[in-house]
C-alpha positions as CSV (number, residue, x, y, z in Angstrom):
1,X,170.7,117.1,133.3
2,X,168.6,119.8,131.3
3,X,168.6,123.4,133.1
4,X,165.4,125.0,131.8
5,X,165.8,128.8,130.6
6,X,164.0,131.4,132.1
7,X,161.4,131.6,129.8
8,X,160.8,128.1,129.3
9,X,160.2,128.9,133.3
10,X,158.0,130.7,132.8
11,X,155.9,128.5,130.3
12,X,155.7,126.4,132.3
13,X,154.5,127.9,135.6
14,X,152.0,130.6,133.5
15,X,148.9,127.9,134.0
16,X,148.6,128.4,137.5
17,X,149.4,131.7,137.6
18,X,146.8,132.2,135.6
19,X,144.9,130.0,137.5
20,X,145.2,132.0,140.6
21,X,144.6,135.1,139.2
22,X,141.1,133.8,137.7
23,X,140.7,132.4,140.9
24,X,141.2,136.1,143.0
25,X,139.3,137.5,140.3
26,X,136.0,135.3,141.3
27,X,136.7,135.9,144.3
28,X,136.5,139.7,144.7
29,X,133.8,139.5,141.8
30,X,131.3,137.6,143.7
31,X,131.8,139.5,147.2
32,X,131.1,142.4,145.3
33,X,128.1,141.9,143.2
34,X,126.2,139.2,145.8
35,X,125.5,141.6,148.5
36,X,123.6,143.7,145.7
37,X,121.7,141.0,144.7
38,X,120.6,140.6,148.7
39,X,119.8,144.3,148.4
40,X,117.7,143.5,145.3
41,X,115.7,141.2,146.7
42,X,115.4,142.5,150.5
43,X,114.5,145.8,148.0
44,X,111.9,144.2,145.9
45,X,109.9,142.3,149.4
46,X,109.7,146.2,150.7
47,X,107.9,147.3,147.6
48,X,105.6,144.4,147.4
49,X,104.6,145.0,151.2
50,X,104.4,149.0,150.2
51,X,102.2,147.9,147.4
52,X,99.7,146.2,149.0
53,X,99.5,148.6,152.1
54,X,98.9,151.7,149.9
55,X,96.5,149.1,147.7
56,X,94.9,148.7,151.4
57,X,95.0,152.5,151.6
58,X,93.0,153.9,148.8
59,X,90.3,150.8,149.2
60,X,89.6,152.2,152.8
61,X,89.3,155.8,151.6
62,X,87.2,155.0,148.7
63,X,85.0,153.0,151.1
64,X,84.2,155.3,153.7
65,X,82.5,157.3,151.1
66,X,79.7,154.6,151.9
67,X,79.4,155.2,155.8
68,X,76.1,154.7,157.2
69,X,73.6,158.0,156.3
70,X,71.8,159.5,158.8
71,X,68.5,158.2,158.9
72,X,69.8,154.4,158.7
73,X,71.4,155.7,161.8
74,X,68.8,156.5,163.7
75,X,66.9,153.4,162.2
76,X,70.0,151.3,164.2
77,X,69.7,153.5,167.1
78,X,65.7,152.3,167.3
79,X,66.5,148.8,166.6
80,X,69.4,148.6,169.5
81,X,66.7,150.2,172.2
82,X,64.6,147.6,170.9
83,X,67.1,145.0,171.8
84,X,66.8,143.5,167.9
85,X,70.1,142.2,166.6
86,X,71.5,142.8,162.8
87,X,70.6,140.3,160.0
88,X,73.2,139.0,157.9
89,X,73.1,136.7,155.1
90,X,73.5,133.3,155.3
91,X,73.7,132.1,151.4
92,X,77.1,131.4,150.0
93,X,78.2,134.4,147.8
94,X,80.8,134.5,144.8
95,X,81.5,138.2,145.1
96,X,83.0,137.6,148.9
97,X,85.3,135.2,148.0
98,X,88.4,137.5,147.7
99,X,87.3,138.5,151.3
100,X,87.2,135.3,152.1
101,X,90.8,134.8,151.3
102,X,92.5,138.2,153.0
103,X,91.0,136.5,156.3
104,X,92.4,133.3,155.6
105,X,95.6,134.8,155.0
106,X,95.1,137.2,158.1
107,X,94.3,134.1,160.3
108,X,97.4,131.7,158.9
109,X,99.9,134.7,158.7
110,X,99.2,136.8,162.1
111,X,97.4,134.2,164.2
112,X,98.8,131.1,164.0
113,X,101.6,131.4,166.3
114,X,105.0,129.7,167.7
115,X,105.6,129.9,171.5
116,X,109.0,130.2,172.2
117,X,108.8,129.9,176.5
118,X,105.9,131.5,178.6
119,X,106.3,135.1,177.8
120,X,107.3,135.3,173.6
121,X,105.4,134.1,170.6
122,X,106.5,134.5,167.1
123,X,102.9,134.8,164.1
124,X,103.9,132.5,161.3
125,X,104.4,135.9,159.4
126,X,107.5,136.5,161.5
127,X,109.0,132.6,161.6
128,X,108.4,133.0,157.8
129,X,110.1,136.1,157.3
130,X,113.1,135.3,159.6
131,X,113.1,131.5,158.0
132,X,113.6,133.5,154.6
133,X,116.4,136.4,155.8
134,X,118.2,133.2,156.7
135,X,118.4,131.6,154.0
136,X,118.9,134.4,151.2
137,X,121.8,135.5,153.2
138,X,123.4,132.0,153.9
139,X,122.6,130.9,150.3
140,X,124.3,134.0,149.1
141,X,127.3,133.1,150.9
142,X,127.7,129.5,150.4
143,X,126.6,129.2,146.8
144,X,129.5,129.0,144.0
145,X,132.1,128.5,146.9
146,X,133.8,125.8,144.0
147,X,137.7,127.5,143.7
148,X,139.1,126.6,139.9
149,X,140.7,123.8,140.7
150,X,137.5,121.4,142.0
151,X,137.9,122.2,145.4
152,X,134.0,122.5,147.3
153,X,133.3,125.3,150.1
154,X,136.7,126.7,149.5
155,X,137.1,128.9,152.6
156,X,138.7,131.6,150.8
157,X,135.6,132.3,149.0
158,X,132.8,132.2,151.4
159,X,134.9,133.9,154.1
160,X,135.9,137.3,153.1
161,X,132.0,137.0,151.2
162,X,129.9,136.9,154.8
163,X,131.5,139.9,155.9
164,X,130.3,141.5,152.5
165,X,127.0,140.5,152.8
166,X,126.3,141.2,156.7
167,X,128.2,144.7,155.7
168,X,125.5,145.8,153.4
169,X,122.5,144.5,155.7
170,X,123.7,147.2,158.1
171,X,122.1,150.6,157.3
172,X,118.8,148.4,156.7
173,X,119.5,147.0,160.4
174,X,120.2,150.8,161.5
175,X,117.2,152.1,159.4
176,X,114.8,149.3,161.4
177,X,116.0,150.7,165.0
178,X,115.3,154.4,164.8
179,X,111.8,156.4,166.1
180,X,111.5,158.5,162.8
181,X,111.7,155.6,160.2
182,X,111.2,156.0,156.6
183,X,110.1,151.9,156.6
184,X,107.2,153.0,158.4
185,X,106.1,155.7,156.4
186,X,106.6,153.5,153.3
187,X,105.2,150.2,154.6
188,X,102.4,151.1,157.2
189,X,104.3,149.0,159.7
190,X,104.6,151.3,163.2
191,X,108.2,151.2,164.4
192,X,107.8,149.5,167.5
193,X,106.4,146.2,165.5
194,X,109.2,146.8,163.0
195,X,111.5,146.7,166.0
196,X,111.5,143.1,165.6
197,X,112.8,143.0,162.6
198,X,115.2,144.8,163.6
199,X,116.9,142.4,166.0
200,X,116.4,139.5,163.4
201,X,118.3,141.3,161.0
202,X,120.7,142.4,163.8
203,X,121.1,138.8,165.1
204,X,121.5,137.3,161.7
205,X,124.1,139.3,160.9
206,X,125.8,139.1,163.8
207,X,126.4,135.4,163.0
208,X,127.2,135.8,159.8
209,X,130.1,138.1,160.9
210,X,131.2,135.2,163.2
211,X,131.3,133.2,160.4
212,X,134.0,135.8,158.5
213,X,135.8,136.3,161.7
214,X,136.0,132.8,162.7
215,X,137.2,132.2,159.3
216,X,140.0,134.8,159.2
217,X,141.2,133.8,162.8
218,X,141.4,130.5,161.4
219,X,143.6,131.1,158.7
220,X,145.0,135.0,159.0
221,X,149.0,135.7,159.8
222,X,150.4,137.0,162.7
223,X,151.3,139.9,160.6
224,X,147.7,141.1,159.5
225,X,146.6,140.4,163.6
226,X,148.7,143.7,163.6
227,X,147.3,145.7,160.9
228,X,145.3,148.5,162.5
229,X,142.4,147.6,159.9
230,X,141.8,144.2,161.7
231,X,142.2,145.5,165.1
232,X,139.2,147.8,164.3
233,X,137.2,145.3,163.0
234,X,138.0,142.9,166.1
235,X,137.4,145.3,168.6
236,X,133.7,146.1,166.8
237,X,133.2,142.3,166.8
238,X,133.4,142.3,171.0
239,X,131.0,145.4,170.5
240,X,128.5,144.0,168.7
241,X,128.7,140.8,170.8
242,X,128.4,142.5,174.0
243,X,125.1,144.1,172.4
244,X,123.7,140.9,171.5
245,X,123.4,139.6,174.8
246,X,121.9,142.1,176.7
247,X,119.5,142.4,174.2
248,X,118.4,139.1,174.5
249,X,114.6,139.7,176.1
250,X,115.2,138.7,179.7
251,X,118.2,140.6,179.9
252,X,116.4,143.3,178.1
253,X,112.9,143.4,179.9
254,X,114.7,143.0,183.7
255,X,117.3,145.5,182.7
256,X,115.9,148.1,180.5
257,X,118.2,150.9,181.3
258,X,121.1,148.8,181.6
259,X,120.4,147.6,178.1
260,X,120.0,151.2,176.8
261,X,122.8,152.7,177.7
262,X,125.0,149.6,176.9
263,X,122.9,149.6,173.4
264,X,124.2,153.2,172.7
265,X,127.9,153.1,173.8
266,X,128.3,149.0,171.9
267,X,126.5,150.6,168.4
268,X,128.7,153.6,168.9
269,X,132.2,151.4,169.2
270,X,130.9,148.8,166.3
271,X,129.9,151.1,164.3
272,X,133.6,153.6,164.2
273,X,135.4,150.0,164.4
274,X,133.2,148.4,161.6
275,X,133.6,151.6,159.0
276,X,137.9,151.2,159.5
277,X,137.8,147.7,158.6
278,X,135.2,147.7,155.9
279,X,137.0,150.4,154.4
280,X,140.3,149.3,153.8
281,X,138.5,147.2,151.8
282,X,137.0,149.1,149.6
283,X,132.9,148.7,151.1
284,X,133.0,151.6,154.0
285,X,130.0,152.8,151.6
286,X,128.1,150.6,153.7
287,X,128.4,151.6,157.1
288,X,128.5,155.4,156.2
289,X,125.4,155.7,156.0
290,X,124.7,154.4,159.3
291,X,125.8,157.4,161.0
292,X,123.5,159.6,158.3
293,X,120.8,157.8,159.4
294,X,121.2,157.7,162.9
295,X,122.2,161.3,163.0
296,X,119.1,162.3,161.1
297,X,116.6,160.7,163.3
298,X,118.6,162.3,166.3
299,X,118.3,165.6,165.0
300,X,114.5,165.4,164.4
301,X,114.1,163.8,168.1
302,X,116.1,166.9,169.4
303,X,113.5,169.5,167.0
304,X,110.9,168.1,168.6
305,X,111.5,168.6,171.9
306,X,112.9,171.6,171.3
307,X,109.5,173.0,169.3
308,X,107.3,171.3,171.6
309,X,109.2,172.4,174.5
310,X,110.3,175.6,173.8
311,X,109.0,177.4,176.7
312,X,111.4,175.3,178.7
313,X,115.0,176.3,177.2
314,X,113.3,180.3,176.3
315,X,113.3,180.2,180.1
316,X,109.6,181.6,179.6
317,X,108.1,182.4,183.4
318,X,105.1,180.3,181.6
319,X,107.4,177.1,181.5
320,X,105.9,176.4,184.8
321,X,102.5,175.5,183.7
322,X,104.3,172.6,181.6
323,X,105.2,170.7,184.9
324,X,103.5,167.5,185.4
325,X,101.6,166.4,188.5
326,X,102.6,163.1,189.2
327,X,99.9,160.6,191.2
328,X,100.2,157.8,193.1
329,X,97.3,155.6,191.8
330,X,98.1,152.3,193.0
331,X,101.4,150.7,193.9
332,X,101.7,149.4,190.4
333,X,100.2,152.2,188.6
334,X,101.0,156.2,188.2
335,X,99.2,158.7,186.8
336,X,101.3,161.7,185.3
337,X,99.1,164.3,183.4
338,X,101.1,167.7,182.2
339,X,99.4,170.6,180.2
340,X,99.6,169.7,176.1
341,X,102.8,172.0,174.6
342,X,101.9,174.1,171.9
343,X,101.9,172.6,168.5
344,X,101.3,169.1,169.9
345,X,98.8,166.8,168.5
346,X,98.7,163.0,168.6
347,X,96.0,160.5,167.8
348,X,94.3,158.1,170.1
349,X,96.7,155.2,171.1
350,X,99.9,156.8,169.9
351,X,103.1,156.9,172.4
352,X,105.2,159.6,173.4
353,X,108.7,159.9,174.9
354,X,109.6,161.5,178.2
355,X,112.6,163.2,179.2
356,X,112.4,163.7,183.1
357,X,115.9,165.4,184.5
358,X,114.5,165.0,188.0
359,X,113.7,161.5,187.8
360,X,115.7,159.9,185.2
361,X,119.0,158.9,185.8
362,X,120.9,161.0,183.2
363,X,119.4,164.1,181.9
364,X,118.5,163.1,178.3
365,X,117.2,159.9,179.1
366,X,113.8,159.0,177.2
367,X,111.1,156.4,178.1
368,X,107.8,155.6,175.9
369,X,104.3,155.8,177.1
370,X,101.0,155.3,175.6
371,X,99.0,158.7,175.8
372,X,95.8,158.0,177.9
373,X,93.8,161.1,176.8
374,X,92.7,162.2,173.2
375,X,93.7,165.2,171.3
376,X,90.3,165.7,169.5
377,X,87.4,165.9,171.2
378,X,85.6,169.2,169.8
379,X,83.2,170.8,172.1
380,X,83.7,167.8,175.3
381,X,85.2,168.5,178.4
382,X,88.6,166.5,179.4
383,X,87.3,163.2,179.7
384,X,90.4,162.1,182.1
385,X,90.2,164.5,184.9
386,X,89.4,164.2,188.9
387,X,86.2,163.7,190.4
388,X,87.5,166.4,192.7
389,X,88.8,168.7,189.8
390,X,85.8,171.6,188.6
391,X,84.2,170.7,185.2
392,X,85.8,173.1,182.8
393,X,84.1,174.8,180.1
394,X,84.1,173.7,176.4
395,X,87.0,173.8,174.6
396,X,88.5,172.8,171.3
397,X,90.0,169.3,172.1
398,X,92.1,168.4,175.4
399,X,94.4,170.3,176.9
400,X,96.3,167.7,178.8
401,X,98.8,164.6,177.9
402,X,98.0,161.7,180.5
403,X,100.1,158.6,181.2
404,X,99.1,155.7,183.2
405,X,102.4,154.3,184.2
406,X,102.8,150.9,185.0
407,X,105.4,150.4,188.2
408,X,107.9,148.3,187.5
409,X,111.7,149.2,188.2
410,X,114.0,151.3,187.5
411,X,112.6,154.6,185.9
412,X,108.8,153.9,187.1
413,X,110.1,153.0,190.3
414,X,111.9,156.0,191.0
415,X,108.4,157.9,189.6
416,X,106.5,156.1,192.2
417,X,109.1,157.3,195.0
418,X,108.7,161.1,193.1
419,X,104.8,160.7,193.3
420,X,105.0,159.9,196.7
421,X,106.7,163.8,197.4
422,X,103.5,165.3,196.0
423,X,105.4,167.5,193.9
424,X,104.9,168.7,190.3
425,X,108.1,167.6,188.2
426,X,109.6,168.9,185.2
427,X,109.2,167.0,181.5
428,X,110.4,167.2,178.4
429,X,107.8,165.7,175.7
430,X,109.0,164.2,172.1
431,X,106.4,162.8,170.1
432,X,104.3,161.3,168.9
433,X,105.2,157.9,167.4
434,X,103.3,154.9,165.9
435,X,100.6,154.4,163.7
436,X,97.2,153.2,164.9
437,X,94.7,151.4,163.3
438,X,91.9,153.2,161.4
439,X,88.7,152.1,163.1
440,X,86.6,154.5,161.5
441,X,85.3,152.0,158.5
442,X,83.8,149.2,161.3
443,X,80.6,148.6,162.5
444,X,81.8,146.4,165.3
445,X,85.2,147.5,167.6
446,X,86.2,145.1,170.7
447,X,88.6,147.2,172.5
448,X,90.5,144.6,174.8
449,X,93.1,145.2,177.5
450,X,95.3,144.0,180.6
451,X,96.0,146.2,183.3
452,X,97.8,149.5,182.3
453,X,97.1,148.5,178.7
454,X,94.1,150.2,179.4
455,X,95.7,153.2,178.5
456,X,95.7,152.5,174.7
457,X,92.2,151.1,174.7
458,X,90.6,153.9,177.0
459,X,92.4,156.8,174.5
460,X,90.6,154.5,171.6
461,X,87.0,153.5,172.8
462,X,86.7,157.4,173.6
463,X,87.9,158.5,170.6
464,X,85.9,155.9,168.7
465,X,82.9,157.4,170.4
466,X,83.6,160.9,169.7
467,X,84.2,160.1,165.9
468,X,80.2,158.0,165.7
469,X,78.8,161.2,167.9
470,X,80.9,163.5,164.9
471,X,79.7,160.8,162.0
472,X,83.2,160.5,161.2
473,X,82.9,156.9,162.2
474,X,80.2,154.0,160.8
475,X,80.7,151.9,164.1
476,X,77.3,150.6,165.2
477,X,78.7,148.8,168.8
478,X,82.2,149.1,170.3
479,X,82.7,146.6,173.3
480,X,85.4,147.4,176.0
481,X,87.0,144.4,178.1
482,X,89.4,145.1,180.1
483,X,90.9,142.5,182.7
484,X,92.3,143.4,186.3
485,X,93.7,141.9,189.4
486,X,92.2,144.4,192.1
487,X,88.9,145.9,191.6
488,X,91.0,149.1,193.1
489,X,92.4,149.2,189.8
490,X,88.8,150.8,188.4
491,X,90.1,154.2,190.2
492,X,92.2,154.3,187.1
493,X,89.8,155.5,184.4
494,X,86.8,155.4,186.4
495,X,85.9,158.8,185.7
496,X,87.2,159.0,182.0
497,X,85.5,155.8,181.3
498,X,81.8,157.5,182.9
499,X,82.3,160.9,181.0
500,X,82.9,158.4,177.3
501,X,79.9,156.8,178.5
502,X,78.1,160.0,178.6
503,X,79.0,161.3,175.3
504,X,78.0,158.1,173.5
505,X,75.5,158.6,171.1
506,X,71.8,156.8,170.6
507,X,73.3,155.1,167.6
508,X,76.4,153.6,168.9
509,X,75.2,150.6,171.1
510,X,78.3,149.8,173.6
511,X,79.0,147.5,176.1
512,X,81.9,147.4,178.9
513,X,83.1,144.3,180.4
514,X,85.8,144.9,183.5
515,X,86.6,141.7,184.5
516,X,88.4,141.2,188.4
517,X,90.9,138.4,188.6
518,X,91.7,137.8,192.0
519,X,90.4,135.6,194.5
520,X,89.0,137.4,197.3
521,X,90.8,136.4,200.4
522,X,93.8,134.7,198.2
523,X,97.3,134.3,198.9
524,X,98.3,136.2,195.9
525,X,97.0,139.8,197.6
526,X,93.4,140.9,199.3
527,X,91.9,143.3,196.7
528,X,92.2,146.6,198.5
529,X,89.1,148.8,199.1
530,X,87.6,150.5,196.5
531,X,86.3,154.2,196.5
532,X,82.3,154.1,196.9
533,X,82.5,157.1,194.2
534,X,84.2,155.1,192.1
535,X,82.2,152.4,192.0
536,X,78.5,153.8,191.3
537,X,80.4,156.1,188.6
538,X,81.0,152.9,186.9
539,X,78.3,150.3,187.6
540,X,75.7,153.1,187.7
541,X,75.9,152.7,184.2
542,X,73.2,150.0,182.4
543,X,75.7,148.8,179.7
544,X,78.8,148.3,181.8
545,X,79.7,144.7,183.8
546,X,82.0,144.1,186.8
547,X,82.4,140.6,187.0
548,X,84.6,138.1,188.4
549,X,87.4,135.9,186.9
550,X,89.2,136.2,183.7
551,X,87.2,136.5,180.5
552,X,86.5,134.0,178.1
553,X,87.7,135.1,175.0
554,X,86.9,131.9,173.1
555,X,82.8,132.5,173.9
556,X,83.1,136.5,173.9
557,X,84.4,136.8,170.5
558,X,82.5,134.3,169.1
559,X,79.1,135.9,170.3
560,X,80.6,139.3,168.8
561,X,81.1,137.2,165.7
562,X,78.3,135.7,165.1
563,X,76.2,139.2,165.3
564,X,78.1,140.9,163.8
565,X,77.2,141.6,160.0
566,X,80.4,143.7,157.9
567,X,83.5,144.5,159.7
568,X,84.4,143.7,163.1
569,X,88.1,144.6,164.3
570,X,89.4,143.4,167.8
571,X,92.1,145.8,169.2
572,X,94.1,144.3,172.4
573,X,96.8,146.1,174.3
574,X,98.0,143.8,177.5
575,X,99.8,140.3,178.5
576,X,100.9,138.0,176.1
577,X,98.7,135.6,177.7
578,X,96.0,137.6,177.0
579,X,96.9,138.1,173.4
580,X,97.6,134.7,172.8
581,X,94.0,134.5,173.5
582,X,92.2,136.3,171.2
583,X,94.2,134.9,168.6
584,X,93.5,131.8,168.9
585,X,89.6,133.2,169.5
586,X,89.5,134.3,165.9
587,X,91.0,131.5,164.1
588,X,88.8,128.8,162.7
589,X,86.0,128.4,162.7
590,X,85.2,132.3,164.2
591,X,87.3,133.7,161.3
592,X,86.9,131.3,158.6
593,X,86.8,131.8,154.6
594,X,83.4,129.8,154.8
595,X,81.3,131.9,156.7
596,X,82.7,135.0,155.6
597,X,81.5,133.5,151.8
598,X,77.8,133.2,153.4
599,X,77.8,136.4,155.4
600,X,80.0,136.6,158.1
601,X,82.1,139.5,159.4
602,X,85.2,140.8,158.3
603,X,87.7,140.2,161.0
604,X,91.0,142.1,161.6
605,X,93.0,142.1,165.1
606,X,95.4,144.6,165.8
607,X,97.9,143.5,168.6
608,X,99.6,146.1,170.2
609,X,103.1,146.0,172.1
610,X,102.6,146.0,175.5
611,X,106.0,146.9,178.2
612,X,108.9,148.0,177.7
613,X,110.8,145.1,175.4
């Protein structure tokens, strides 16, 4: 028998040696250079939405050089006394066909919608865009997953390669989740509709990380089970899946508080856990700058209420005038209206935070409100104020924040029981947030609302009047529906609503719809008396309608439609129910690329979030 020498050895075990090696070398190659071709693309979708928002921008500007001169104005404001409706053409025209297309893309995009149960709907814009996250990820993970030696799907590839790629989606996922988001800024996109995108990302890469851990329990040693490095990473993984499932929307809308504290301590735990593990490896320069980002939009939170609330923490003797007077409207509404801090300006519709020691259940915690009142209303008394409060005299905008605060549990719950005490309470304002939509270039607005979503749509039909009175605005009509169980309910804004009313001017034609749900004498409640006050301040007016039953959006929208010649934008702020309405209102053939080619109007809807999830 032939002993081999050592190097003859050696000859003949270099091959797959070598083999190996090129094999490791692929490996760590690809997990390195795929999650920053996921970045390049996830990169290059942000620009193209930035593009065509600013695009969207600078056409708005440029056309509201055109608005409507004065003496066409008060042609209008002749032809609406007269009761004459606006011509439109009827001819097919050329130059409107790019028109024609944005609404076809606005009505497949935004309008068509999944259901997914009775209380969540997904537009085709978001089952798109999550159907495309999916796959670039997964494709990235599971593509060229061939080893050197022929074998498919090798695990040893695609393994160690999800837990690459779900590490370098996480400062986008952590950017996505904060108040003060650059995205927003860049895109248009406010952060509470970016918030879904937010737990999509979150979600996929949660099971993407199940796929590496699954993976390395599968095939790891009882020695690397022992490695501090992998402990980390395991104890983050029980985090993060803990945080997943009370976020999950019932858990998340029955449980709000429950969900935000658990939300803060499980990010907190993944986050320190996920940095350890991804950096023994060499990638912690992705989950670094989670805590940047985070910390930076903490920091500007905490300015804010400090600047806004300064008078508080100076210990000024005027910090008193800041407390808000909290009022029991109805059982499922409160109003809470505070004096406006210093330095504070908002625009109609936008949200603020509150920080309420003596109601809230830790001192720092923060809930979101729409603001009810306006900040700019030169030379107009407070539109939202008492019918038992004296008229003050003119002043430079509104001196007071007001919240109508739907009762629910929890937080509002606990508001209710403080309204009940008659008692002023102290509150810590930080704000504001979101982006509203520019109504300024339309000659129709349809303000539609739900219950105590009439707090976005009140703040924007008296805004919108103030702006046509100012001739800041080219609206021509502005229509206000808003749908409620209890004509009780129109103690809410029946006082704001009378003194908008009063301020509209000659020009603006308006019409308010408040449409009364329940049955009388039902099961489901006995509408509760209503003040006689209340009642001639809001049907004393000709151009406002209390009816019965729920609206027909289908017929209402269509009529606005169809008389409508320009742009007409439809605002809605309530149920799901209700918005799932007007969207399918304003598909085809309301919103249609063929009559917008022979004349009809430009249609955009703007949906807003409506609760607390």
């Amino acid at each position: 028998m032939t002993v081999p020498t050592p190097g003859a050895m050696a000859v003949t075990t270099s091959p797959q040696a070598s083999a190996a090696a090129l094999d490791k070398a692929l490996r760590s190659q690809r997990s390195e250079v795929y999650p920053h071709q996921v970045w390049y693309l996830v990169g290059s979708f942000i620009a193209l939405v930035a593009l065509f928002h600013w695009v969207s921008w600078v056409a708005t500007q440029l056309s509201k050089k055109s608005r409507l001169p004065r003496g066409r104005a008060t042609a209008h404001a002749q032809d609406v006394e007269a009761g004459a409706q606006p011509t439109k053409p009827t001819q097919f025209s050329v130059r409107r066909l790019p028109l024609a297309l944005v609404n076809l893309y606005r009505v497949v995009a935004f309008r068509c919608t999944l259901q997914i149960g009775s209380s969540y709907t997904l537009n085709l814009a978001e089952v798109f865009l999550t159907c495309a996250y999916i796959v670039a990820l997964f494709t990235w993970n599971f593509i060229n997953t061939t080893d050197v030696y022929g074998g498919k799907l090798d695990i040893s590839y695609w393994a160690n390669r999800a837990g690459s790629i779900a590490t370098s989606q996480f400062p986008l996922v952590t950017v996505l989740g904060t108040k003060n988001n650059v995205l927003s800024y860049i895109t248009g996109i406010s952060y509470d509709k970016l918030n879904y995108i937010h737990r999509m990302t979150a979600r996929v890469t949660f099971v993407l990380l199940w796929v590496h851990a699954g993976a390395k329990l599968s095939t790891a040693t009882s020695a690397e089970f022992g490695e501090w490095w992998a402990r980390a990473g395991l104890a983050g993984m029980i985090a993060f899946s803990v945080l997943i499932l009370v976020s999950l929307r019932p858990i998340r809308a029955r449980a709000y508080e429950l969900f935000f504290f658990t939300h803060f301590m499980m990010v907190l735990i993944f986050l320190i856990g996920g940095w350890y593990h991804a950096n023994q490896f060499q990638m912690g320069y992705y989950m670094w700058p989670c805590f940047v980002i985070w910390a930076l939009d903490r920091v500007i939170r905490v300015a804010r209420v400090l600047i806004f609330n300064h008078l508080y923490f100076l210990f000024s003797p005027k910090s008193s005038s800041l407390d808000a007077s909290i009022e029991l409207l109805s059982p499922e509404c409160v109003r809470l209206r505070m004096e406006r801090p210093s330095h504070f300006r908002w625009r109609a519709g936008q949200t603020a935070y509150l920080i309420m020691p003596g109601v809230s259940s830790t001192p720092f915690e923060a809930h979101p409100f729409t603001i009810a009142s306006i900040c700019d209303a030169p030379g107009k008394t407070p539109i939202v104020s008492d019918s038992e409060k004296q008229v003050v005299k003119h002043t430079e905008g509104w001196n007071e924040l007001v919240f109508l605060i739907n009762v629910r549990g929890g937080f509002t719950k606990r508001l209710a029981e403080a309204a009940n005490l008659d008692q002023k309470a102290k509150v810590l304002v930080d704000g504001p947030y979101g982006f509203t939509p520019d109504l300024d270039n339309d000659d129709t607005v349809v303000l539609v609302s739900g219950g105590s979503g009439v707090s976005f749509t009140l703040a924007t039909f008296s805004d919108t009047v103030n702006r046509v009175r100012d001739g800041r605005s080219k609206c021509r009509r502005v229509v206000f529906i808003w749908s409620i169980r209890d004509p009780s309910q129109m103690e809410w804004i029946s006082t704001a609503l009378g003194d908008a009313l009063e301020a509209a001017p000659p020009e603006l034609d308006v019409s308010v719809m408040v449409h009364i749900t329940s049955r009388p004498g039902g099961t489901s409640g006995r509408p509760r008396s209503v003040s006689p006050m209340s009642m001639i301040s809001m049907i004393e007016f000709p151009s406002v309608q209390v009816v019965g039953g729920r609206p027909d959006f289908q017929v209402l929208l269509k009529e606005e439609a169809e008389t409508t010649s320009g742009r007409m934008s439809v605002t809605v702020c309530g149920s799901q129910a209700i918005a799932r309405a007007c969207r399918a209102a304003l598909k085809f053939p309301t919103s249609s690329p063929a009559s917008v080619t022979k004349g009809g109007p430009d249609v955009v809807l703007h949906v807003e979030s409506f609760g607390y999830a």
